[in-house]
DOTORKOL-676363 format. One record per residue (C-alpha): residue number from 1; x, y, z. Coordinates in steps of 0.25 Angstrom, whole numbers, plus 2048, in hexadecimal, padded with zeros to 3 digits. Last residue first. Layout:
BEGIN
<r n="NUM" x="X" y="Y" z="Z"/>
...
END
This chain:
BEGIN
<r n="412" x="1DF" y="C8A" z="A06"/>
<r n="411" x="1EC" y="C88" z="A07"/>
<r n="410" x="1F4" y="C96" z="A0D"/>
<r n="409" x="1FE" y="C9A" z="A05"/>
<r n="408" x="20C" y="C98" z="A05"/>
<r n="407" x="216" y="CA2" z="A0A"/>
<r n="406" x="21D" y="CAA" z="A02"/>
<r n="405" x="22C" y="CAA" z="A00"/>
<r n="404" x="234" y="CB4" z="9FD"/>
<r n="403" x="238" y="CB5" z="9EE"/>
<r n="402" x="245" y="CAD" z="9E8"/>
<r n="401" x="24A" y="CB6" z="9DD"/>
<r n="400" x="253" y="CAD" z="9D5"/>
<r n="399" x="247" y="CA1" z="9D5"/>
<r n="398" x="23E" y="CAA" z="9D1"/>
<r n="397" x="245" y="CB1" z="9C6"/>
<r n="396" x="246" y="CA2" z="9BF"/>
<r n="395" x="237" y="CA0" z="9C2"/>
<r n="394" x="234" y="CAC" z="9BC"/>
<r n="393" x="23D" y="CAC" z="9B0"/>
<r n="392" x="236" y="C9C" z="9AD"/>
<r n="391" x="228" y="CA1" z="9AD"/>
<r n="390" x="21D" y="CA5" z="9B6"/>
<r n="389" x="211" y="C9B" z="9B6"/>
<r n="388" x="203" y="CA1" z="9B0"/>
<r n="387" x="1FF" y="C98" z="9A8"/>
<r n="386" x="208" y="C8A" z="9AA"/>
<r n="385" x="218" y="C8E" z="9A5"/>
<r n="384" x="21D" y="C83" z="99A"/>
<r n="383" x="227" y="C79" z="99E"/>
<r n="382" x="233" y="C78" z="998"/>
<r n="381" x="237" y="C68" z="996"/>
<r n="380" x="237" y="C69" z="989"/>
<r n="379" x="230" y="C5C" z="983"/>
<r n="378" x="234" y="C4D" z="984"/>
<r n="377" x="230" y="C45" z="978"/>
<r n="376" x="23F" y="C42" z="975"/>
<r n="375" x="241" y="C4A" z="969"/>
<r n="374" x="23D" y="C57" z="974"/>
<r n="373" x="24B" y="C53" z="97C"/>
<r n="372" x="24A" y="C54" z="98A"/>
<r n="371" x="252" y="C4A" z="98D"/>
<r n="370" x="252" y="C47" z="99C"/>
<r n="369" x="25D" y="C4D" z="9A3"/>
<r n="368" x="265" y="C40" z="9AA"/>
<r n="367" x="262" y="C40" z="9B7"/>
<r n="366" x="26B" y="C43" z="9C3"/>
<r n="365" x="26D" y="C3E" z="9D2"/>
<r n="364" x="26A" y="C47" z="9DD"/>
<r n="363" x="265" y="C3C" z="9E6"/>
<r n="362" x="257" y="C3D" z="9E4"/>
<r n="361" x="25A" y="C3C" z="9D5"/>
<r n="360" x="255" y="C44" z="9C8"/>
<r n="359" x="25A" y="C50" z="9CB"/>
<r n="358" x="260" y="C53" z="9BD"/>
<r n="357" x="25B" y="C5A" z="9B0"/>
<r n="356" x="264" y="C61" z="9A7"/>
<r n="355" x="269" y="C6E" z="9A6"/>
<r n="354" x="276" y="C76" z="9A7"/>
<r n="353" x="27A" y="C77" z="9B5"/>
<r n="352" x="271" y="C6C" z="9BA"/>
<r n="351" x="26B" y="C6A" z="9C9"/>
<r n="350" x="26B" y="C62" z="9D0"/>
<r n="349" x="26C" y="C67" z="9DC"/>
<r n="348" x="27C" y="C6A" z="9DD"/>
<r n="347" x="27F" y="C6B" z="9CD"/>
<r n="346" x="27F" y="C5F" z="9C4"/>
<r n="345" x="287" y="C5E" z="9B7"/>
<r n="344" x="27F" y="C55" z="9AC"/>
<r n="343" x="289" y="C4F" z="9A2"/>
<r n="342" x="283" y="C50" z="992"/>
<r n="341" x="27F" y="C42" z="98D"/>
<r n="340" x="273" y="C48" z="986"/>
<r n="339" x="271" y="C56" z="988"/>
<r n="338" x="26E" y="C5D" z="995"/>
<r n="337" x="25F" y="C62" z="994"/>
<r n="336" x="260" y="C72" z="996"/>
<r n="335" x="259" y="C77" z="9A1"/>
<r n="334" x="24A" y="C79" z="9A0"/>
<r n="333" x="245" y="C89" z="99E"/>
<r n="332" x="239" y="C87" z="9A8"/>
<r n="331" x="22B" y="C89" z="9A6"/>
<r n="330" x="225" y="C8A" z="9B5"/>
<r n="329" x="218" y="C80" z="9B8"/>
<r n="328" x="20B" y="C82" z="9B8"/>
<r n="327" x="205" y="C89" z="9C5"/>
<r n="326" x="20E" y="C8F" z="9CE"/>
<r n="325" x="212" y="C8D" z="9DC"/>
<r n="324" x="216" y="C95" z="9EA"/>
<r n="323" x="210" y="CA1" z="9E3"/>
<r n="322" x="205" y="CA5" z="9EE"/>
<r n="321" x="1FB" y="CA2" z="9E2"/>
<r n="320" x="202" y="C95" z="9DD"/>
<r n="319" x="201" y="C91" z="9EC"/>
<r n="318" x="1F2" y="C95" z="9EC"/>
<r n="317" x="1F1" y="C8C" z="9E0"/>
<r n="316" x="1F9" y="C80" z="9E8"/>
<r n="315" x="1EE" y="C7F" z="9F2"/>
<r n="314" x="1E4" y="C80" z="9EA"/>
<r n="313" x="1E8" y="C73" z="9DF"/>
<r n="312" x="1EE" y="C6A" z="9EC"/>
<r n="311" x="1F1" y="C5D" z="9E4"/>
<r n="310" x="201" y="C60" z="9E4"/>
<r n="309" x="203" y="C64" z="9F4"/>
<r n="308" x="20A" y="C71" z="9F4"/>
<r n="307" x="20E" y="C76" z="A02"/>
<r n="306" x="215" y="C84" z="9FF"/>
<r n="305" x="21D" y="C87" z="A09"/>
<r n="304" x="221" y="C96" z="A0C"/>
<r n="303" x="218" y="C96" z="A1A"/>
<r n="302" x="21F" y="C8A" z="A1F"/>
<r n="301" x="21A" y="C87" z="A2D"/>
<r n="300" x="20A" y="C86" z="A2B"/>
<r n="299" x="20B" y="C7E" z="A1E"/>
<r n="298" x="217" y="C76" z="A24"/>
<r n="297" x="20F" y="C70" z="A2F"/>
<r n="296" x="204" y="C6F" z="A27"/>
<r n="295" x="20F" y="C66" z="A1D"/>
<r n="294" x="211" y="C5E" z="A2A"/>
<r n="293" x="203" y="C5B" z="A2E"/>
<r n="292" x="200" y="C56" z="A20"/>
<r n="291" x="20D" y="C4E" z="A1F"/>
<r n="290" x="209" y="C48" z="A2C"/>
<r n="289" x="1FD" y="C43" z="A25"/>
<r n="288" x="205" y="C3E" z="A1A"/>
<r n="287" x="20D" y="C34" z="A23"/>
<r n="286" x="204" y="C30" z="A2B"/>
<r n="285" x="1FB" y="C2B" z="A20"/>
<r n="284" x="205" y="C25" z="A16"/>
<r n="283" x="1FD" y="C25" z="A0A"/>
<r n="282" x="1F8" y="C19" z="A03"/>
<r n="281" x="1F0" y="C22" z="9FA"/>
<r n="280" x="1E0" y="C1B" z="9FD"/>
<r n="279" x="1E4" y="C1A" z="A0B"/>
<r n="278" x="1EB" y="C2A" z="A0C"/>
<r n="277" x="1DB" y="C2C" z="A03"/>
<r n="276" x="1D3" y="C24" z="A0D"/>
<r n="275" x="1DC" y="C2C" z="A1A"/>
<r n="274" x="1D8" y="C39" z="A13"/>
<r n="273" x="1E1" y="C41" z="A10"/>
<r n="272" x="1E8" y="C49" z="A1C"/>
<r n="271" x="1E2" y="C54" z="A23"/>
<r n="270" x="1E9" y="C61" z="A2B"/>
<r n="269" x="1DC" y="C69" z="A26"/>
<r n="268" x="1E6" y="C73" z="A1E"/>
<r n="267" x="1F1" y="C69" z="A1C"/>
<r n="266" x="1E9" y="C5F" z="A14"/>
<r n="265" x="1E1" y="C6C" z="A0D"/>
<r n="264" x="1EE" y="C70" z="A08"/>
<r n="263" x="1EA" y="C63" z="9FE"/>
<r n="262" x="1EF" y="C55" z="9F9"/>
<r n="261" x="1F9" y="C54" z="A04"/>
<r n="260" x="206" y="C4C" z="A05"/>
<r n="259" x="202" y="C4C" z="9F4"/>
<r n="258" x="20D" y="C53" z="9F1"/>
<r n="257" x="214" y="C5B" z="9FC"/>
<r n="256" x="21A" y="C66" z="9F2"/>
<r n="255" x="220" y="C70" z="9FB"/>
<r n="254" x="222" y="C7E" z="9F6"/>
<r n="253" x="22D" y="C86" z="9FD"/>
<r n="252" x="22E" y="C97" z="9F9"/>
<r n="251" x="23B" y="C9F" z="9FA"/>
<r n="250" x="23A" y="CA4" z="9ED"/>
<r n="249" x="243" y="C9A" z="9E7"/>
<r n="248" x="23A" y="C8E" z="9E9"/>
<r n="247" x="23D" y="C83" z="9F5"/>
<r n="246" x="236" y="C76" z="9F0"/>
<r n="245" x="232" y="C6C" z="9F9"/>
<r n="244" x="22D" y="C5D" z="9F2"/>
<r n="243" x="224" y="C55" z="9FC"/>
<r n="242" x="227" y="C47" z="9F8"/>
<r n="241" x="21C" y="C3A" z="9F8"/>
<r n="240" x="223" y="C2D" z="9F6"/>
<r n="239" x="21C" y="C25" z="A01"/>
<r n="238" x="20F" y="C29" z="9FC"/>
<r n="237" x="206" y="C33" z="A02"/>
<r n="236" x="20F" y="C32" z="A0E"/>
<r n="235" x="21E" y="C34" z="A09"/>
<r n="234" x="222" y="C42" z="A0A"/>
<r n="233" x="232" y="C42" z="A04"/>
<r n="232" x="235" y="C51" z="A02"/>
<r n="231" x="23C" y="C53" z="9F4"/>
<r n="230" x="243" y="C62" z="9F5"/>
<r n="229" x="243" y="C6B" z="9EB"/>
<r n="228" x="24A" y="C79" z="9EC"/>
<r n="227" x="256" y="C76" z="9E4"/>
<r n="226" x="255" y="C67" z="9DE"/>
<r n="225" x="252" y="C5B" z="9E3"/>
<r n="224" x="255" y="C5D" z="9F4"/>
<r n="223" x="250" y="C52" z="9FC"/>
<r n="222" x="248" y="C51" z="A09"/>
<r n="221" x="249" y="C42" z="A0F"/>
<r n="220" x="246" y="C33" z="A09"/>
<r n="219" x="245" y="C36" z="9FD"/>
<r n="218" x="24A" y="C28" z="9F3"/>
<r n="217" x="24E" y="C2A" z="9E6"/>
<r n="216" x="248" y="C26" z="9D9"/>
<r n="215" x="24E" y="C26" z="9CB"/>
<r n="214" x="241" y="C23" z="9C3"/>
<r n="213" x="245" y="C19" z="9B6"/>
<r n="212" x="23F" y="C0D" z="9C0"/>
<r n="211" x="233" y="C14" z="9C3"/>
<r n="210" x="230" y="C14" z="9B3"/>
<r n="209" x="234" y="C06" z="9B3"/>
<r n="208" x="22A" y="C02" z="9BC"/>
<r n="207" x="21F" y="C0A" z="9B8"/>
<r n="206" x="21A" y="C17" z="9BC"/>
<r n="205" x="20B" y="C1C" z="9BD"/>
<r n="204" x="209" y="C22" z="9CA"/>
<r n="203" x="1FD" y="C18" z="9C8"/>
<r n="202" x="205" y="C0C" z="9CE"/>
<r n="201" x="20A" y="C13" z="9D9"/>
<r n="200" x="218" y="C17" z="9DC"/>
<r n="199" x="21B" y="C14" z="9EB"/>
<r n="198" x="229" y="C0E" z="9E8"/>
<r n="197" x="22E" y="C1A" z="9DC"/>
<r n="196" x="228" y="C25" z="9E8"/>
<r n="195" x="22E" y="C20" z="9F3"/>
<r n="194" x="23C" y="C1F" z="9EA"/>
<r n="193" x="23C" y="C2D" z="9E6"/>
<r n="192" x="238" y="C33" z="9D9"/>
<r n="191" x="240" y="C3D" z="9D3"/>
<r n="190" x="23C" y="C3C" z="9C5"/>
<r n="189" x="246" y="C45" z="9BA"/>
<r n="188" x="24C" y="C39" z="9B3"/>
<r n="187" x="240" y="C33" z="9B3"/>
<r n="186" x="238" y="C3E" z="9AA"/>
<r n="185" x="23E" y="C3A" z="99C"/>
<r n="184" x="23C" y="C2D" z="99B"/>
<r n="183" x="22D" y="C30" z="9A1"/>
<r n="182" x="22B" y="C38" z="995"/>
<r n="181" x="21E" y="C32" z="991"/>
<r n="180" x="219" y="C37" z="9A0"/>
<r n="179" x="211" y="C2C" z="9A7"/>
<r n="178" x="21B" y="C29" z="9B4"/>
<r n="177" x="21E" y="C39" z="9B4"/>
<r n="176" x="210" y="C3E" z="9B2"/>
<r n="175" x="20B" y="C33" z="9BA"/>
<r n="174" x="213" y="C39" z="9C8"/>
<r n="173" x="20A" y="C41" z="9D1"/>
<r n="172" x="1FA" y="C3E" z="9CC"/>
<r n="171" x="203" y="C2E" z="9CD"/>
<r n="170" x="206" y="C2F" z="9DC"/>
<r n="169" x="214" y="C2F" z="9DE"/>
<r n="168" x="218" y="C3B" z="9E8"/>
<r n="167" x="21D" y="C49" z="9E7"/>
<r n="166" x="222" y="C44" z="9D7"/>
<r n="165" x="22F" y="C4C" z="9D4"/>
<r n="164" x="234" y="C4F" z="9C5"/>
<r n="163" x="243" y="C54" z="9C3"/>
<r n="162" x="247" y="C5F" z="9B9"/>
<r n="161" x="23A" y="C5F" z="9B2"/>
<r n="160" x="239" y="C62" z="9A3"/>
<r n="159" x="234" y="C55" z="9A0"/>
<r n="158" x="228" y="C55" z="9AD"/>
<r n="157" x="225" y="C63" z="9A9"/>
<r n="156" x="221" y="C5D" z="999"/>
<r n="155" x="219" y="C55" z="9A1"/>
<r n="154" x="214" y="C5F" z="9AA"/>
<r n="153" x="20E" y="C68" z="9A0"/>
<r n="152" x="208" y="C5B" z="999"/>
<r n="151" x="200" y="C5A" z="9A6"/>
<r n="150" x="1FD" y="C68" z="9A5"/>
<r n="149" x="1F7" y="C65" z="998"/>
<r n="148" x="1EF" y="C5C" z="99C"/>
<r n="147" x="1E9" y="C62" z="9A5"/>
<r n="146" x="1DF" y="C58" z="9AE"/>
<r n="145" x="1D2" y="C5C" z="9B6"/>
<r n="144" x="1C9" y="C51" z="9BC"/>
<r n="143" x="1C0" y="C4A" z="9B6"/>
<r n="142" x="1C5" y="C3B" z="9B9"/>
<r n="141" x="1D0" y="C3D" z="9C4"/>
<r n="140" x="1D8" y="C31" z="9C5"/>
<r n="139" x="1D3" y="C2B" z="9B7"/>
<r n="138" x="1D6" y="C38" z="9B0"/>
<r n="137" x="1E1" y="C3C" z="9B8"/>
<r n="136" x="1E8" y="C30" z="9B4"/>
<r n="135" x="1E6" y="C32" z="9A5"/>
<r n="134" x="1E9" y="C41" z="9A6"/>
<r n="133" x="1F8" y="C3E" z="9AA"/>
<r n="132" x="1FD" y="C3F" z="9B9"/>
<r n="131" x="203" y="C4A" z="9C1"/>
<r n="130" x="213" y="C4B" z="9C1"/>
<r n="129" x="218" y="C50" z="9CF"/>
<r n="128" x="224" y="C5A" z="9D2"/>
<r n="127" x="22C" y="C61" z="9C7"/>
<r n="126" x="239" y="C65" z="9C7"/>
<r n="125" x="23D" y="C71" z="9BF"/>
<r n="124" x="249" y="C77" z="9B8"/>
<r n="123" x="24D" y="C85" z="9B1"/>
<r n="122" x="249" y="C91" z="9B9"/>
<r n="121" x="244" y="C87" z="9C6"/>
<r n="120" x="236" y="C7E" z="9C7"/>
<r n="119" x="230" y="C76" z="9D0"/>
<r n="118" x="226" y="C70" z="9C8"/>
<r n="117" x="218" y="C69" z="9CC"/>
<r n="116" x="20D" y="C60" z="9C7"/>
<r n="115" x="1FF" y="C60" z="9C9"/>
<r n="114" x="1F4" y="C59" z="9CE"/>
<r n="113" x="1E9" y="C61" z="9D4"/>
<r n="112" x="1DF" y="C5D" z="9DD"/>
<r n="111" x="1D2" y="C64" z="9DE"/>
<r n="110" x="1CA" y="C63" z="9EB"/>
<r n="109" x="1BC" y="C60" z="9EB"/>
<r n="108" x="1B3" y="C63" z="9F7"/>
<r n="107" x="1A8" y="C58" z="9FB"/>
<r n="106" x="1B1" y="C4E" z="A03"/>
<r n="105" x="1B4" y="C57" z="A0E"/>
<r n="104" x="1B4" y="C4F" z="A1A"/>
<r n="103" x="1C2" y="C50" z="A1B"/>
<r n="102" x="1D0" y="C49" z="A18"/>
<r n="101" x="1D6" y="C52" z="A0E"/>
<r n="100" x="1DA" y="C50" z="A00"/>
<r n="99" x="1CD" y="C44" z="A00"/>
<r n="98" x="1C4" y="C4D" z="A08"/>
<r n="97" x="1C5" y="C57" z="9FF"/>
<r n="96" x="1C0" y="C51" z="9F5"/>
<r n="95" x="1C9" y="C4E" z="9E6"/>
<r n="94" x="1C9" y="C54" z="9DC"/>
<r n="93" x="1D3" y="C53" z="9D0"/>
<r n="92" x="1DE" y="C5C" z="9C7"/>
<r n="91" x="1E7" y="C5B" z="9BD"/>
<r n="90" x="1F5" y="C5F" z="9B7"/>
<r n="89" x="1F7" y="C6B" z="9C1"/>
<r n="88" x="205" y="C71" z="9BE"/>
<r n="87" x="20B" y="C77" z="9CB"/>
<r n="86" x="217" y="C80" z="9CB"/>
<r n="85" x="224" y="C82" z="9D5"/>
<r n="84" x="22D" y="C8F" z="9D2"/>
<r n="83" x="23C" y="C93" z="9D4"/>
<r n="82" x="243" y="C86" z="9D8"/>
<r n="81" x="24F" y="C8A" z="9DF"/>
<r n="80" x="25C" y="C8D" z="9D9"/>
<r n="79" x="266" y="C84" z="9DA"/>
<r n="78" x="270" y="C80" z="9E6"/>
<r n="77" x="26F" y="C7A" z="9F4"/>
<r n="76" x="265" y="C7F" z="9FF"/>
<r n="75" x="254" y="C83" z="9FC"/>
<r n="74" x="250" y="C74" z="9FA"/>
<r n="73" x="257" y="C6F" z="A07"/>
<r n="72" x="255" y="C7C" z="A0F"/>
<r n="71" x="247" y="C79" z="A0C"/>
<r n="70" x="247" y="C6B" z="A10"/>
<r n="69" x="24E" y="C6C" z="A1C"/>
<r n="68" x="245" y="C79" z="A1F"/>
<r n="67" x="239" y="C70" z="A1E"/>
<r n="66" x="23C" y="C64" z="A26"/>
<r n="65" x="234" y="C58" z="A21"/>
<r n="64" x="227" y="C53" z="A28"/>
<r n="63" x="22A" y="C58" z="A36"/>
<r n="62" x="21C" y="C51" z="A3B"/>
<r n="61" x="214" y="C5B" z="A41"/>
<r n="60" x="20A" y="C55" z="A4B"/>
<r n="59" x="1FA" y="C57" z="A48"/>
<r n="58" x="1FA" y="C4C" z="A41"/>
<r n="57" x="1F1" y="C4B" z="A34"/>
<r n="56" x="1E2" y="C48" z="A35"/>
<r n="55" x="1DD" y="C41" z="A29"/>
<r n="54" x="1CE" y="C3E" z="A2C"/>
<r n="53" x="1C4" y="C40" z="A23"/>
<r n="52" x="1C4" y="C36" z="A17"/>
<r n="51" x="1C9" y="C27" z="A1F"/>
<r n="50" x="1C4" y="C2C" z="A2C"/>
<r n="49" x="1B8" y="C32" z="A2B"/>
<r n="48" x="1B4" y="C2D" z="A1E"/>
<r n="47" x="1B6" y="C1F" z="A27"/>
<r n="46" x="1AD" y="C25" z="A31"/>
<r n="45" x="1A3" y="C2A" z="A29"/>
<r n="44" x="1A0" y="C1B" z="A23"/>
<r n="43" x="1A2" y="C16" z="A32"/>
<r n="42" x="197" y="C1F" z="A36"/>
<r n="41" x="18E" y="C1B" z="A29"/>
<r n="40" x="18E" y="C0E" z="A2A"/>
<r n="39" x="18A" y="C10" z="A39"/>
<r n="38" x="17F" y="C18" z="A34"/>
<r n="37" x="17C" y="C0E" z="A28"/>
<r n="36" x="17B" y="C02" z="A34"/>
<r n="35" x="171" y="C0B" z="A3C"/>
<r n="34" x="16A" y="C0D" z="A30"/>
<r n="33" x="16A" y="BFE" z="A2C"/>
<r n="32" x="164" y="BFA" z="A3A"/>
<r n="31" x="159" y="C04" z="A3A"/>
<r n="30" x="154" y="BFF" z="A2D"/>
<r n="29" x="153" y="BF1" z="A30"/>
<r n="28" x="14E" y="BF4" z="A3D"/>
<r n="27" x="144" y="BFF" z="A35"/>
<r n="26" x="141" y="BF0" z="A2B"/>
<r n="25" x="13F" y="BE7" z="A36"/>
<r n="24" x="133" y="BEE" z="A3A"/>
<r n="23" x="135" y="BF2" z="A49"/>
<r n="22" x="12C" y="BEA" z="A51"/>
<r n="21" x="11E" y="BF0" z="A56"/>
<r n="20" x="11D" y="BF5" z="A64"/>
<r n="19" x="112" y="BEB" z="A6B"/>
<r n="18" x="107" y="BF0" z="A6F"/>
<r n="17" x="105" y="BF0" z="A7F"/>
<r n="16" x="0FA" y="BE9" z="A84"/>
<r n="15" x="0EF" y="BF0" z="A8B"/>
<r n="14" x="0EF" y="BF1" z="A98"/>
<r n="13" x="0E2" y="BE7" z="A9E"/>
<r n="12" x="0D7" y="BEF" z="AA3"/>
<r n="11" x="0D7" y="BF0" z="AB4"/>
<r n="10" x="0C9" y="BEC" z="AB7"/>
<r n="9" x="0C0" y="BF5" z="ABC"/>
<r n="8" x="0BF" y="BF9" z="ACA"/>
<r n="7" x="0B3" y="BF5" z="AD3"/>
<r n="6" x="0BB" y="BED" z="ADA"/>
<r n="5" x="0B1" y="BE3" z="AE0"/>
<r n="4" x="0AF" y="BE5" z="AEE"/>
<r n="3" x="0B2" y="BD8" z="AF7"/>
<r n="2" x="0A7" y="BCF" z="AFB"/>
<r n="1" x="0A1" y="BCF" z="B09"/>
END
């Protein structure tokens, strides 16, 4: 007997699986490159990070320089003390944020002044600073704002000037001394240190042999120049960087910090400049971020200090406001001019009984008054008041009559 047949169908064969389509080469191509752009792209915002954004400063306080040294220093010895400190602005520029401050900020502009300053007493002044000629500014800052005539204020300033002070030698800081057509006439009155004549830069404008008619000195601790004025050395933005301290009758201290920080903004986020732009400057970056951290520490502790960096345009208005500065500069009746071949009597300080300009060393030393004599192109060294600045009986009664100090105002 045979088996049954299987009465069931046949099993029909699975059907074959398609095969999944290769990816074009183009989409491989395509995936590939994105994936590259993104990692381009990461290390692009990591670099931005690091070399625009990031300029902590340490949250130790270095000592800095000690304050009530130095103000005991400019408020002991002899002569009256300076009664007033002015601002003339010769020109202006923008600049982002980002770039005064390190952040992320790279839309808002901030505008930076770049003015000249003048400590000034009933019938002397010393100016700190001589900003650059239109020419430079021009190709610096193409479009930006310059006065000219404000510039020519200065120069005729610079002449009349008992001594002249440069906070450091970048050229928007010293040109309108190493460029002046009376530069025979200014040297006598330059206190330039020996940082600043060895890091001098190519664009600060000076040649060799004007360099070699500057008396310079080194600065290697706090030192009294006149009554009230103390010289600070700060090196960091370049090695001959100075703060320059000066204790007003009133009882008010300003502190002119130069280019330490470009902006109040430094000390308010607690930032540095950008590490790209310390590179691009040659800044010693330890150095200047301490000096961040250590003016904060005296913005906090020093209620009557004004902290005046020379490109902060806001800051130093609301300082102009509270009183601590003036706009323009103070006309000052000048001291008789020694004439020719006459002997110059010092008193203690440095200063002159008579007349005469003198000051013109670190070391206490003398020059002779330059001549001011109008036959020999060099104009009045009286300087006319800016709009608005109070006159030369005001600043005289000021300096009799101290006032009580006020503190600083809050920067913005």
């Amino acid at each position: 007997m045979s088996a049954p047949e299987d009465a069931s169908p046949p099993a029909s064969p699975a059907p074959a699986e398609s095969p999944v389509p290769p990816t074009p080469a183009p989409k491989r191509k395509r995936r590939r490159w994105l994936a590259v752009l993104g990692v381009l792209l990461a290390l692009l915002l990591v670099a931005f990070a690091v070399l625009v954004t990031w300029a902590p400063v340490p949250l130790g306080a270095p000592r800095g320089f000690d304050l009530n040294e130095v103000r005991a220093m400019a408020r002991g010895g002899s002569g009256p003390l300076p009664s007033a400190v002015g601002r003339w602005v010769v020109a202006e520029g923008v600049s982002p944020r980002a770039f005064v401050g390190a952040s992320w900020d790279v839309v808002t502009k901030v505008t930076f002044a770049f003015p000249a300053f003048q400590i000034s007493w009933p019938d002397h002044y010393v100016i700190v600073d001589a900003p650059h000629e239109r020419s430079t500014h021009d190709e610096r800052f193409p479009g930006n704002a310059y006065d000219q005539d404000a510039y020519d204020g200065v120069a005729r300033a610079l002449r009349g000037a008992q001594q002249i002070i440069f906070t450091h030698e970048h050229f928007d800081h010293v040109r309108g001394v190493s460029q002046s057509p009376d530069f025979a006439a200014l040297a006598p009155r330059v206190r330039m240190t020996q940082a600043q004549a060895d890091a001098m830069p190519e664009d600060a404008g000076f040649t060799a042999e004007q360099l070699a008619a500057l008396r310079t000195e080194p600065l290697t601790e706090p030192t009294r120049i006149a009554p009230g004025v103390v010289l600070i050395p700060a090196a960091g933005h370049t090695p001959g960087s100075l703060y320059v301290f000066v204790a007003l009758a009133n009882g008010q201290d300003v502190l002119l910090v130069g280019d330490a920080v470009w902006s109040h903004h430094n000390l308010n986020r607690a930032v540095g400049r950008p590490l790209a732009v310390a590179l691009a400057l040659g800044e010693d970056r330890e150095a200047t971020l301490n000096q961040v951290r250590a003016l904060i520490t005296l913005r906090d502790t020093q209620p009557t200090l004004a902290i005046v960096p020379a490109h902060d345009d806001q800051t130093v208005q609301r300082y102009v406001e509270a009183g601590f500065l003036h706009d323009g500069f103070l006309p000052v009746r000048p001291r008789p001019v020694v004439p020719d071949g006459a002997e110059q009597a010092l008193l203690p300080d440095g200063g002159v009984p008579d007349g005469g300009v003198v000051e013109a060393g670190l070391d206490g030393g003398v020059a002779e008054a330059p001549d001011t004599d109008t036959d020999a192109g060099v104009a009045d060294p009286a300087v006319p008041a800016a709009p608005g600045a109070p006159g030369a009986e005001e600043a005289a009664a000021a300096s009799r009559a101290p006032a009580p100090p006020a503190s600083a105002p809050a920067a913005p």
